[in-house]
DOMARLO-347817 format. One record per atom (N, C-alpha, C): residue number from 1; residue in one letter; atom name; y, x, z. Coordinates in steps of 0.2 Angstrom, whole numbers. Atoms other than C-alpha are relative to their C-alpha. Example, Ala and Ser with C-alpha at 12.3 -4.5 7.8 and 13.67 -1.06 7.14 Angstrom:
BEGIN
@num = 1, residuo = a, atomo = N, Y = -6, X = 4, Z = 0
@num = 1, residuo = a, atomo = CA, Y = -22, X = 62, Z = 39
@num = 1, residuo = a, atomo = C, Y = 6, X = 4, Z = 0
@num = 2, residuo = s, atomo = N, Y = -6, X = -4, Z = -1
@num = 2, residuo = s, atomo = CA, Y = -5, X = 68, Z = 36
@num = 2, residuo = s, atomo = C, Y = 5, X = -4, Z = 3
END
This chain:
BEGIN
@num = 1, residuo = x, atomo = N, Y = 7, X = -1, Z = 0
@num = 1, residuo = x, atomo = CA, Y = 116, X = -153, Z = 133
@num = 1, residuo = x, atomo = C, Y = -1, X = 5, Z = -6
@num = 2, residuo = x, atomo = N, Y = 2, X = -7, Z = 3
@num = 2, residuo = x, atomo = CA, Y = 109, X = -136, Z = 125
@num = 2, residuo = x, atomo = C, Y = -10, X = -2, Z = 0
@num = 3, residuo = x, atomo = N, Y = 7, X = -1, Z = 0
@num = 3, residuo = x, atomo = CA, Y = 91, X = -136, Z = 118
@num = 3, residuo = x, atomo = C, Y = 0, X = 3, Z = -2
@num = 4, residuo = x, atomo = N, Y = 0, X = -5, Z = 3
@num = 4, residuo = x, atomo = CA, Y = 84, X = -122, Z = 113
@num = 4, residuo = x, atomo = C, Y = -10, X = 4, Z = -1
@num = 5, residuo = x, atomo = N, Y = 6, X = -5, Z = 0
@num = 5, residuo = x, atomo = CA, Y = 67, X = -113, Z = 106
@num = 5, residuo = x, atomo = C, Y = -1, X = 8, Z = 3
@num = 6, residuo = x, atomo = N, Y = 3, X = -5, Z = -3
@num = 6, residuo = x, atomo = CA, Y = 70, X = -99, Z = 116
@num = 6, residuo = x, atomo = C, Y = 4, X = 7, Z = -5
@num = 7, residuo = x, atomo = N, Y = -3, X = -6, Z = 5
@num = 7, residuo = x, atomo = CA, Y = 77, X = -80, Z = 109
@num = 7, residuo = x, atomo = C, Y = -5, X = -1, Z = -5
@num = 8, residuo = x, atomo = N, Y = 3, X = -1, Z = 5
@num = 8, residuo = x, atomo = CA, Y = 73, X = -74, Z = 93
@num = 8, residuo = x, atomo = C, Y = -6, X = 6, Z = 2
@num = 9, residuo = x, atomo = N, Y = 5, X = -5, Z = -1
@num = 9, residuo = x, atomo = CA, Y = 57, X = -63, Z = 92
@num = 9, residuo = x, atomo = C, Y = 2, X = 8, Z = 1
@num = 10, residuo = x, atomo = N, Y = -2, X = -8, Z = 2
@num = 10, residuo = x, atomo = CA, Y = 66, X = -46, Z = 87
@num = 10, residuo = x, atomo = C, Y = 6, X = -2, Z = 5
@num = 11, residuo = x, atomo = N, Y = -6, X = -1, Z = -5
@num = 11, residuo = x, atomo = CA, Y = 80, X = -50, Z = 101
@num = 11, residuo = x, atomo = C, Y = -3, X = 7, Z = 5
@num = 12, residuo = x, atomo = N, Y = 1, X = -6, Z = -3
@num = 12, residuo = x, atomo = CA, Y = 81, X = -33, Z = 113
@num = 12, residuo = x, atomo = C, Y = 5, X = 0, Z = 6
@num = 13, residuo = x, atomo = N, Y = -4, X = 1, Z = -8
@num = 13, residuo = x, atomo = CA, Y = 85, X = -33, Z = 132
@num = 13, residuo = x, atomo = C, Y = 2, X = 7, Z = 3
@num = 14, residuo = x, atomo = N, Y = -6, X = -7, Z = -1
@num = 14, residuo = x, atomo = CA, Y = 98, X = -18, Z = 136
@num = 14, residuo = x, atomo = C, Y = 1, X = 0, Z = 8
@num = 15, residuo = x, atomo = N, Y = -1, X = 2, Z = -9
@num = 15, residuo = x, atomo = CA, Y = 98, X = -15, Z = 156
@num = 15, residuo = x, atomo = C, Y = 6, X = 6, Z = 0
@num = 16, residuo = x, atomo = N, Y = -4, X = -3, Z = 0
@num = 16, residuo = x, atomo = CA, Y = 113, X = -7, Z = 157
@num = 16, residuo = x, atomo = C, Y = 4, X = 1, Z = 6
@num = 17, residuo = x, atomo = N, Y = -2, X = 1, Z = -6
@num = 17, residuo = x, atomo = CA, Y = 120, X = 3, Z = 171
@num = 17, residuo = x, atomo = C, Y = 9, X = 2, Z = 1
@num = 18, residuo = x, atomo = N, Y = -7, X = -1, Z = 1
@num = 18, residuo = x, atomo = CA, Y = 139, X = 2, Z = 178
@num = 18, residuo = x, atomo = C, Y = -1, X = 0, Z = 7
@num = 19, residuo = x, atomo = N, Y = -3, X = -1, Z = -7
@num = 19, residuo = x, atomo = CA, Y = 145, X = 11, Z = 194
@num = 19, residuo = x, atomo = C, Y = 7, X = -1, Z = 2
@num = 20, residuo = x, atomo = N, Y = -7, X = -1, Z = -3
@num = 20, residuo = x, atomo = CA, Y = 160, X = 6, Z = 201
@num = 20, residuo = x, atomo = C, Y = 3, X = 4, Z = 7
@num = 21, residuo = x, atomo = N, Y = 0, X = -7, Z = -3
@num = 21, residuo = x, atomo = CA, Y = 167, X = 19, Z = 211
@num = 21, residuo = x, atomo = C, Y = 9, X = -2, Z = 2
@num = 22, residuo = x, atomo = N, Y = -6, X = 3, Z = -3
@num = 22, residuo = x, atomo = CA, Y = 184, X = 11, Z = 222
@num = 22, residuo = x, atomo = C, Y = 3, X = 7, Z = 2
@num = 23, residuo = x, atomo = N, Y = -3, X = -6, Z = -6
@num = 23, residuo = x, atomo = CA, Y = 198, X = 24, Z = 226
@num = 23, residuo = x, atomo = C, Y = 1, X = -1, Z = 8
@num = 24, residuo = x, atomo = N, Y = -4, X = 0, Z = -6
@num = 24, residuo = x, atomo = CA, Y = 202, X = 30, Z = 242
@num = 24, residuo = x, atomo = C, Y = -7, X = -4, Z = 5
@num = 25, residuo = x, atomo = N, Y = 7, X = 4, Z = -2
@num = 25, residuo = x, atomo = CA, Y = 185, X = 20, Z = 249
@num = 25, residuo = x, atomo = C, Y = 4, X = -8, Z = 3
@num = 26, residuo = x, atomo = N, Y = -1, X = 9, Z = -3
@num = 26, residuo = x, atomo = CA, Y = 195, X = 2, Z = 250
@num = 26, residuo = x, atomo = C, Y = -3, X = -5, Z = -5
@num = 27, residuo = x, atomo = N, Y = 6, X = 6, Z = 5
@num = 27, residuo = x, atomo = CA, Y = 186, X = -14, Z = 245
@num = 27, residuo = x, atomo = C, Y = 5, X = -1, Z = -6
@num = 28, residuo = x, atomo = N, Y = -1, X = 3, Z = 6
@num = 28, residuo = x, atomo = CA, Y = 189, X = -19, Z = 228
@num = 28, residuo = x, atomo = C, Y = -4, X = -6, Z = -1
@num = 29, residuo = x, atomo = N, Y = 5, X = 7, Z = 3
@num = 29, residuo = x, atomo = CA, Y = 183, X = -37, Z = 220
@num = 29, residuo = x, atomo = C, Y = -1, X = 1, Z = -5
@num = 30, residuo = x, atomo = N, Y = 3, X = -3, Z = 8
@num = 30, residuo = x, atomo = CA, Y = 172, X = -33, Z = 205
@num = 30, residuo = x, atomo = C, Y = -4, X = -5, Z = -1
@num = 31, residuo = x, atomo = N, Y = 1, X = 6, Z = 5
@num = 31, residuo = x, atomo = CA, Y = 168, X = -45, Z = 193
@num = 31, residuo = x, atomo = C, Y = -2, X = 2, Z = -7
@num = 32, residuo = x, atomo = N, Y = 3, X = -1, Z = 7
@num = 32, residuo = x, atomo = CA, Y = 157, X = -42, Z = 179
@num = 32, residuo = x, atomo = C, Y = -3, X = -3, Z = -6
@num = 33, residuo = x, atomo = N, Y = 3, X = 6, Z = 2
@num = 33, residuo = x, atomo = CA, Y = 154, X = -52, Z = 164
@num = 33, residuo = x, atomo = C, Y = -1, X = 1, Z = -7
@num = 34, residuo = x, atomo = N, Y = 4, X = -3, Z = 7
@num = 34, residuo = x, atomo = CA, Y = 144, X = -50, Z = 148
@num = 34, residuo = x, atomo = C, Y = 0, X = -6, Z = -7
@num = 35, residuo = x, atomo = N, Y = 2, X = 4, Z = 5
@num = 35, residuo = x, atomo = CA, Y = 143, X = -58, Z = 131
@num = 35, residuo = x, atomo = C, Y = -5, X = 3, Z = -5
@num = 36, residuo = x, atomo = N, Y = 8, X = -3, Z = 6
@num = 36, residuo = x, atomo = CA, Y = 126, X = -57, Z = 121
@num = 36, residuo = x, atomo = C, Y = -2, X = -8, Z = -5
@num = 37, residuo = x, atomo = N, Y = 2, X = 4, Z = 1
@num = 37, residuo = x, atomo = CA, Y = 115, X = -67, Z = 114
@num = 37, residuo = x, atomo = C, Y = -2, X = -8, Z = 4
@num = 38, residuo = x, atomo = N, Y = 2, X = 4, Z = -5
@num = 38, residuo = x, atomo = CA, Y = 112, X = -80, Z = 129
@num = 38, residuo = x, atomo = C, Y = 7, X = -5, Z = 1
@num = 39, residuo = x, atomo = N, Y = -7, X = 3, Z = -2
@num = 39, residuo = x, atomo = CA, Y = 130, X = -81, Z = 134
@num = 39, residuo = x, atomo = C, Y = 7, X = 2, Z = -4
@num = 40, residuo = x, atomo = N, Y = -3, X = -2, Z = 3
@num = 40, residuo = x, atomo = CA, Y = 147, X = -80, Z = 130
@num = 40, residuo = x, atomo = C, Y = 6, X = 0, Z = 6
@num = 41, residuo = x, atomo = N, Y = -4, X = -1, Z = -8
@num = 41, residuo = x, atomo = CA, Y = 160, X = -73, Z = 145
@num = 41, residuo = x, atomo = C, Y = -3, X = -2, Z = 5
@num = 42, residuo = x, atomo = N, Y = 1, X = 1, Z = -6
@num = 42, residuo = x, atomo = CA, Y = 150, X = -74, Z = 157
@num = 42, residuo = x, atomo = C, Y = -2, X = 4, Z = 5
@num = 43, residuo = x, atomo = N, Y = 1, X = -5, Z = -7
@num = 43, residuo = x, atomo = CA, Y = 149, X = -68, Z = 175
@num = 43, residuo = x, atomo = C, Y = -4, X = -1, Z = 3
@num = 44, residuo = x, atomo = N, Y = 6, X = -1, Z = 1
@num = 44, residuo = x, atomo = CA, Y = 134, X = -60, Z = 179
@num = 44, residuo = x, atomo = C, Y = 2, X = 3, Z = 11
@num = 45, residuo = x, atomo = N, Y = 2, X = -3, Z = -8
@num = 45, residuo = x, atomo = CA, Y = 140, X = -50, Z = 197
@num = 45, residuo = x, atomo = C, Y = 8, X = -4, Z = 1
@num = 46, residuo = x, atomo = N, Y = -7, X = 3, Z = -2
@num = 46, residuo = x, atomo = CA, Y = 156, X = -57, Z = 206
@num = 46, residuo = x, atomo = C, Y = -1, X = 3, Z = 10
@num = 47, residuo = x, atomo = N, Y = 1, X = -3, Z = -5
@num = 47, residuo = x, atomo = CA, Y = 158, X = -47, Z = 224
@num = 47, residuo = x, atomo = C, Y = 6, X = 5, Z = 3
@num = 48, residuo = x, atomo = N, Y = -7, X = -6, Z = -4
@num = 48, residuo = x, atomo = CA, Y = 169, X = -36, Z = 237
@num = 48, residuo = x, atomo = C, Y = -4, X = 7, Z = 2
@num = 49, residuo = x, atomo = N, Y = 4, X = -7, Z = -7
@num = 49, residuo = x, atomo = CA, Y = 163, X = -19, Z = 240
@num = 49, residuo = x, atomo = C, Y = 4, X = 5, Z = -1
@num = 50, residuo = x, atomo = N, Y = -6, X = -3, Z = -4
@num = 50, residuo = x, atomo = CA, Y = 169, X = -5, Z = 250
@num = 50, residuo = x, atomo = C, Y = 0, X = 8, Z = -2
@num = 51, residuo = x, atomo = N, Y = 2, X = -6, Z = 3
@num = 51, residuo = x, atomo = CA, Y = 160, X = 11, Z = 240
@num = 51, residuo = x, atomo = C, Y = -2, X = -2, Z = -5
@num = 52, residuo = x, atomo = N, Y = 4, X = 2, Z = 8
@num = 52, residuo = x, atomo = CA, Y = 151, X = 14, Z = 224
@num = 52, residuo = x, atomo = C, Y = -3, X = -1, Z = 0
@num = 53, residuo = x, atomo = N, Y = 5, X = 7, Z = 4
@num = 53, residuo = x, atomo = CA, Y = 139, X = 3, Z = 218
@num = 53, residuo = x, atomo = C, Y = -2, X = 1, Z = -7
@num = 54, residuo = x, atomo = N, Y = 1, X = 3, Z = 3
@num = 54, residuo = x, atomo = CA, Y = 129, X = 4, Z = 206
@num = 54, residuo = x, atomo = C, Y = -4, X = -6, Z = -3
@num = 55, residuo = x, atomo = N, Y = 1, X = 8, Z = 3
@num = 55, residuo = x, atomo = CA, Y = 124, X = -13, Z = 194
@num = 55, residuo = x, atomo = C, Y = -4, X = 0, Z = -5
@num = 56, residuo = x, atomo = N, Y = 3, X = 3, Z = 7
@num = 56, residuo = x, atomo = CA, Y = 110, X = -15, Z = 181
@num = 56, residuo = x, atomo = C, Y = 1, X = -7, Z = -3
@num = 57, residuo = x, atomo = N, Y = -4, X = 6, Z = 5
@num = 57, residuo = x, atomo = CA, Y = 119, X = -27, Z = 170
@num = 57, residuo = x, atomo = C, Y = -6, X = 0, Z = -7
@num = 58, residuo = x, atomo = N, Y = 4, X = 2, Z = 3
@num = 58, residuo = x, atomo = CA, Y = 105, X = -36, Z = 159
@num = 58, residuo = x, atomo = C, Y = 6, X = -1, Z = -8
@num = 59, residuo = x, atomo = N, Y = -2, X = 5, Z = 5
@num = 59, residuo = x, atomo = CA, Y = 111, X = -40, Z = 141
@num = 59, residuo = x, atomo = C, Y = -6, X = -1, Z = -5
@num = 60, residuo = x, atomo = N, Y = 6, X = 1, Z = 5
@num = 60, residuo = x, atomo = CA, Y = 100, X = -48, Z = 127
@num = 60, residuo = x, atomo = C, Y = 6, X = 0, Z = -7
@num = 61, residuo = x, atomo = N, Y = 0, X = -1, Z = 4
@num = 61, residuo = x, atomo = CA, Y = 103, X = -43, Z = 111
@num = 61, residuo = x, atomo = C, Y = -4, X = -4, Z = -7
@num = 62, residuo = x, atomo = N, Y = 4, X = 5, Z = 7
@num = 62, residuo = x, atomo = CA, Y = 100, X = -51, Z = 93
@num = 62, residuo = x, atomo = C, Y = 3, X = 2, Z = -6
@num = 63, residuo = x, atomo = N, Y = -4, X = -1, Z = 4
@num = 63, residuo = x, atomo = CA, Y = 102, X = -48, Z = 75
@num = 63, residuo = x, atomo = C, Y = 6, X = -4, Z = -2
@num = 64, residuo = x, atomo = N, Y = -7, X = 4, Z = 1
@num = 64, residuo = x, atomo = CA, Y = 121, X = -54, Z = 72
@num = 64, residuo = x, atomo = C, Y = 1, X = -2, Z = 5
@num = 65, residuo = x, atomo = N, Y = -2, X = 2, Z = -9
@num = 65, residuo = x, atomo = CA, Y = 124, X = -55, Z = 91
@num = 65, residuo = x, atomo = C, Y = 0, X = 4, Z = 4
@num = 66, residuo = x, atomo = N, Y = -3, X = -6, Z = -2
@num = 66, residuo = x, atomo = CA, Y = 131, X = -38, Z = 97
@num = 66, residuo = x, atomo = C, Y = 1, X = -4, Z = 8
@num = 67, residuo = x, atomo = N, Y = -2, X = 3, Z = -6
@num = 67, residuo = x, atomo = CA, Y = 134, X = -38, Z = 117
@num = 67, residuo = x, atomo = C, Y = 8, X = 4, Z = 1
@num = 68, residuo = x, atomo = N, Y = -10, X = -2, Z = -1
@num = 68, residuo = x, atomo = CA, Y = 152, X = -36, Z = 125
@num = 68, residuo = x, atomo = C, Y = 0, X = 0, Z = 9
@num = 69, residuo = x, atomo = N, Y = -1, X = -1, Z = -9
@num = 69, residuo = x, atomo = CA, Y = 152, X = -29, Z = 146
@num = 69, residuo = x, atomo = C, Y = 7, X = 1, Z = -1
@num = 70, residuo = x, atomo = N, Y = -9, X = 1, Z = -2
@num = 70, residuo = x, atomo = CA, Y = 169, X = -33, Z = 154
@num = 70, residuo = x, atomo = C, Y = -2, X = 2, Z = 8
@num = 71, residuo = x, atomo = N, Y = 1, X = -4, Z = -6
@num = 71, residuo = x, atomo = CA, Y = 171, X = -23, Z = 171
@num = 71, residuo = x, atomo = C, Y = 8, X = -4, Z = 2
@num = 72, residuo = x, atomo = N, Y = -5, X = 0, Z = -2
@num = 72, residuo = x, atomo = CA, Y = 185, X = -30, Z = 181
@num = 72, residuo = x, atomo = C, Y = 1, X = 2, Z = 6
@num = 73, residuo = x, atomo = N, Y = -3, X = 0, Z = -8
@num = 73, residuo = x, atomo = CA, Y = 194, X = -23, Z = 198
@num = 73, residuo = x, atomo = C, Y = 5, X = -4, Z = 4
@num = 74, residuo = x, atomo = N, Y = -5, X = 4, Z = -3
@num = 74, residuo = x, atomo = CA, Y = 203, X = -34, Z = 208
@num = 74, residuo = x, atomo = C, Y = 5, X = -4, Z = -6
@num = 75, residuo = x, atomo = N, Y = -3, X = 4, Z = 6
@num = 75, residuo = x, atomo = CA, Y = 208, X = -44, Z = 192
@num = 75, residuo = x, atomo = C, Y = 2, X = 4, Z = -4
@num = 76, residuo = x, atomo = N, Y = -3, X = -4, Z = 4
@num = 76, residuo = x, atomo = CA, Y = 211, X = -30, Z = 183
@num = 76, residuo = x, atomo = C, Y = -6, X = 1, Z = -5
@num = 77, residuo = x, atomo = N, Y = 4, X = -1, Z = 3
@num = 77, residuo = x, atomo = CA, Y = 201, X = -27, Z = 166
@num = 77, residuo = x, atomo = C, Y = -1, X = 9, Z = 0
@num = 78, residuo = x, atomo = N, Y = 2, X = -5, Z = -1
@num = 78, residuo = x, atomo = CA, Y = 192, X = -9, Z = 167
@num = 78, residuo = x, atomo = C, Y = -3, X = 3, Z = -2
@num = 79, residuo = x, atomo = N, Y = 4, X = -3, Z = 5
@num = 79, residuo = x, atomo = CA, Y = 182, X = -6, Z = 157
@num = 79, residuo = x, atomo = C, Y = -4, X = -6, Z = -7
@num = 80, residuo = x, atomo = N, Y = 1, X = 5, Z = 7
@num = 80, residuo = x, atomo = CA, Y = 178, X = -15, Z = 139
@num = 80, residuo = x, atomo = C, Y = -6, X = 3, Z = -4
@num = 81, residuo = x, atomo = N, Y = 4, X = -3, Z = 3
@num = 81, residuo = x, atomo = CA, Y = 161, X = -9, Z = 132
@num = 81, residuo = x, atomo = C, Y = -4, X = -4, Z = -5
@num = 82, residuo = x, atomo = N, Y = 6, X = 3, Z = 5
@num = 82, residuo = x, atomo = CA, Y = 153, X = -16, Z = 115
@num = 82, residuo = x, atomo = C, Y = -8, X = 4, Z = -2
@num = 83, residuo = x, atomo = N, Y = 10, X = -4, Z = -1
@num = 83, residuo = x, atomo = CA, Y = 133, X = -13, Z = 115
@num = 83, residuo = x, atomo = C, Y = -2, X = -4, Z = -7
@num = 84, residuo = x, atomo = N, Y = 5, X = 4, Z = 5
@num = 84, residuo = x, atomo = CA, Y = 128, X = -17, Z = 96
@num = 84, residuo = x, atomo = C, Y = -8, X = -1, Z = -1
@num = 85, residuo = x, atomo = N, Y = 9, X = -1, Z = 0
@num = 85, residuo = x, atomo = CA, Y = 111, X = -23, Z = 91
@num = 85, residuo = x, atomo = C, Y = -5, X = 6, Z = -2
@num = 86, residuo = x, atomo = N, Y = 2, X = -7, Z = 5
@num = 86, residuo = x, atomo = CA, Y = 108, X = -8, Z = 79
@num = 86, residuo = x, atomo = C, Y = -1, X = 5, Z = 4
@num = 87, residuo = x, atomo = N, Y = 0, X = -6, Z = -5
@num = 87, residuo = x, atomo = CA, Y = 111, X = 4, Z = 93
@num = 87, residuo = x, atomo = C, Y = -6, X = -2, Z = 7
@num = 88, residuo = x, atomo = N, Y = 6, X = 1, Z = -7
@num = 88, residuo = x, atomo = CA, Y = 99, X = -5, Z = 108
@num = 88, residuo = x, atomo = C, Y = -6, X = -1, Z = -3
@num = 89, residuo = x, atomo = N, Y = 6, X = 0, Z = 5
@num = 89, residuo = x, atomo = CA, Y = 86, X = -7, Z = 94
@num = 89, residuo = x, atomo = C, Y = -1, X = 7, Z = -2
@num = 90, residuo = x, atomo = N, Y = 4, X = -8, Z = 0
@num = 90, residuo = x, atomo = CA, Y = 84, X = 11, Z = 92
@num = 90, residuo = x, atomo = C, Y = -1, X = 3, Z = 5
@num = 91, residuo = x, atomo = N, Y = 3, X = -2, Z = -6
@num = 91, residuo = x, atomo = CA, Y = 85, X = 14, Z = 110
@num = 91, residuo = x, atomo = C, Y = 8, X = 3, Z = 3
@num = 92, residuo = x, atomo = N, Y = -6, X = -3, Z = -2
@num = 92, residuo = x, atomo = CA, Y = 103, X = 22, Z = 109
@num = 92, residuo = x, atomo = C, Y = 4, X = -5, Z = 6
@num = 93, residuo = x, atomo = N, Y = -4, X = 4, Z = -4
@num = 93, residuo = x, atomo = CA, Y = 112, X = 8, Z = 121
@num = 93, residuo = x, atomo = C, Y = -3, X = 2, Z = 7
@num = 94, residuo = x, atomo = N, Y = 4, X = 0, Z = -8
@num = 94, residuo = x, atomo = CA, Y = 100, X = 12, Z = 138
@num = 94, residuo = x, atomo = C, Y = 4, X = 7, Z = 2
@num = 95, residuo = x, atomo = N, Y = -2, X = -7, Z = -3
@num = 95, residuo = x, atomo = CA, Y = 110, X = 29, Z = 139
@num = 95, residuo = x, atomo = C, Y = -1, X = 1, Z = 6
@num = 96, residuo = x, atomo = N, Y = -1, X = -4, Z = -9
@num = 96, residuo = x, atomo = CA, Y = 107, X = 41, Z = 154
@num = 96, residuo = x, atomo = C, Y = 4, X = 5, Z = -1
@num = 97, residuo = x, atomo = N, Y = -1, X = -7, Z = 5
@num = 97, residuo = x, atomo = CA, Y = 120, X = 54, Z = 149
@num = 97, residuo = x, atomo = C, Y = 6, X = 0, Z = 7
@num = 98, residuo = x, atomo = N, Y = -5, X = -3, Z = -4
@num = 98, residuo = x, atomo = CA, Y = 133, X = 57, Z = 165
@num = 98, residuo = x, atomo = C, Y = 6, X = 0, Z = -2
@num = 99, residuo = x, atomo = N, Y = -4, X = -1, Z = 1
@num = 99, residuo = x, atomo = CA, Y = 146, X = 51, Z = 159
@num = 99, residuo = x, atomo = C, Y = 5, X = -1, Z = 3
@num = 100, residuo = x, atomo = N, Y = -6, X = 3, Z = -4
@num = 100, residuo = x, atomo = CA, Y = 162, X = 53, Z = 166
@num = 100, residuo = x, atomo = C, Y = 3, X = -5, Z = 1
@num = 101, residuo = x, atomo = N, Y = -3, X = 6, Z = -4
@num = 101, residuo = x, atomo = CA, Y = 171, X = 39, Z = 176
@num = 101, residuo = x, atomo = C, Y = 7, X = 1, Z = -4
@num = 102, residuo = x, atomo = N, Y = -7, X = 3, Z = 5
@num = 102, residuo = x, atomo = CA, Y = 185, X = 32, Z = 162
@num = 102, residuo = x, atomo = C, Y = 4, X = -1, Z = 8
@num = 103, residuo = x, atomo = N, Y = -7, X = 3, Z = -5
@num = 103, residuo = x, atomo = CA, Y = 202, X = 28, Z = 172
@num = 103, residuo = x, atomo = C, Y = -3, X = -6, Z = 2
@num = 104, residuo = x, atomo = N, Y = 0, X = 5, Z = -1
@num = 104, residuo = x, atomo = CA, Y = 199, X = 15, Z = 181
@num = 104, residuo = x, atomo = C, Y = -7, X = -1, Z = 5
@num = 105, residuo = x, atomo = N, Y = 5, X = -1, Z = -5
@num = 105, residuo = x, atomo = CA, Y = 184, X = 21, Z = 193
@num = 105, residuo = x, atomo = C, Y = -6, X = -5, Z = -2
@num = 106, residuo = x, atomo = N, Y = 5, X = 5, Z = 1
@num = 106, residuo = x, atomo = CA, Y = 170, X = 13, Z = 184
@num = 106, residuo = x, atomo = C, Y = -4, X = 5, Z = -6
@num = 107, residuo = x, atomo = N, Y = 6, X = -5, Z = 3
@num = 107, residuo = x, atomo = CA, Y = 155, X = 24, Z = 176
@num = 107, residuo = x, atomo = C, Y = -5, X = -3, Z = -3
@num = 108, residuo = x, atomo = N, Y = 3, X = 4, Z = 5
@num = 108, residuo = x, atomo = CA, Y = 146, X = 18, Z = 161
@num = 108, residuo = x, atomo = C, Y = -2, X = 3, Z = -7
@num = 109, residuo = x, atomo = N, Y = 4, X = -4, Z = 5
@num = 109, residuo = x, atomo = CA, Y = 134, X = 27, Z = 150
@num = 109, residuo = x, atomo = C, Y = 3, X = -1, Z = -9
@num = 110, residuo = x, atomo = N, Y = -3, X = 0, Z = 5
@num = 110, residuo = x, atomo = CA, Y = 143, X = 30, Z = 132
@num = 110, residuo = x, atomo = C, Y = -8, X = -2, Z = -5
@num = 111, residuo = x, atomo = N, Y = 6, X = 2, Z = 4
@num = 111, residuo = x, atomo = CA, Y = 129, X = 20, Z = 119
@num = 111, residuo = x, atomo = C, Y = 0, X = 8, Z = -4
END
């Protein structure tokens, strides 16, 4: 049992986007899971799809409570991206910047 007053007032909600992008166009099982202020490893998308897809992954942010997105394909981990509070509190974490698709077929704006 978990009680709780709720976020802190200066906590900041990061909608963070992630395209995953399957070779060869075969289904992949994708599984996403974030750790913030809220949670800790937890999975937020859990699915099979057969092209790209992208995903606004929500994370809540707080001083001394940095977030953590985990991207997995078919069990495979694919992408590992830490979102500090100091950076989505200036605004720098909502990146729209094109960035290239890391190994691993999955497209994730660079904070």
């Amino acid at each position: 049992l978990f009680v709780s007053d709720g976020l802190l007032p200066d906590a900041v909600e990061v909608h963070y986007p992630v395209t995953v992008l399957p070779e060869g166009g075969e289904s992949v099982d994708v599984r996403i899971s974030v750790s913030d202020a809220r949670f800790t490893d937890h999975t937020v998308i859990r699915e099979t799809v057969n092209g790209a897809k992208t995903y606004e992954v929500l994370l809540v942010l707080a001083p001394g409570k940095d977030g953590l997105l985990r991207v997995y394909q078919n069990g495979a981990l694919v992408l590992s991206q830490a979102i500090s509070y100091a950076e989505a509190k200036r605004g720098d974490a909502q990146g729209e910047n094109g960035a290239s698709p890391p190994a691993g077929g999955v497209s994730a704006p660079s904070p």
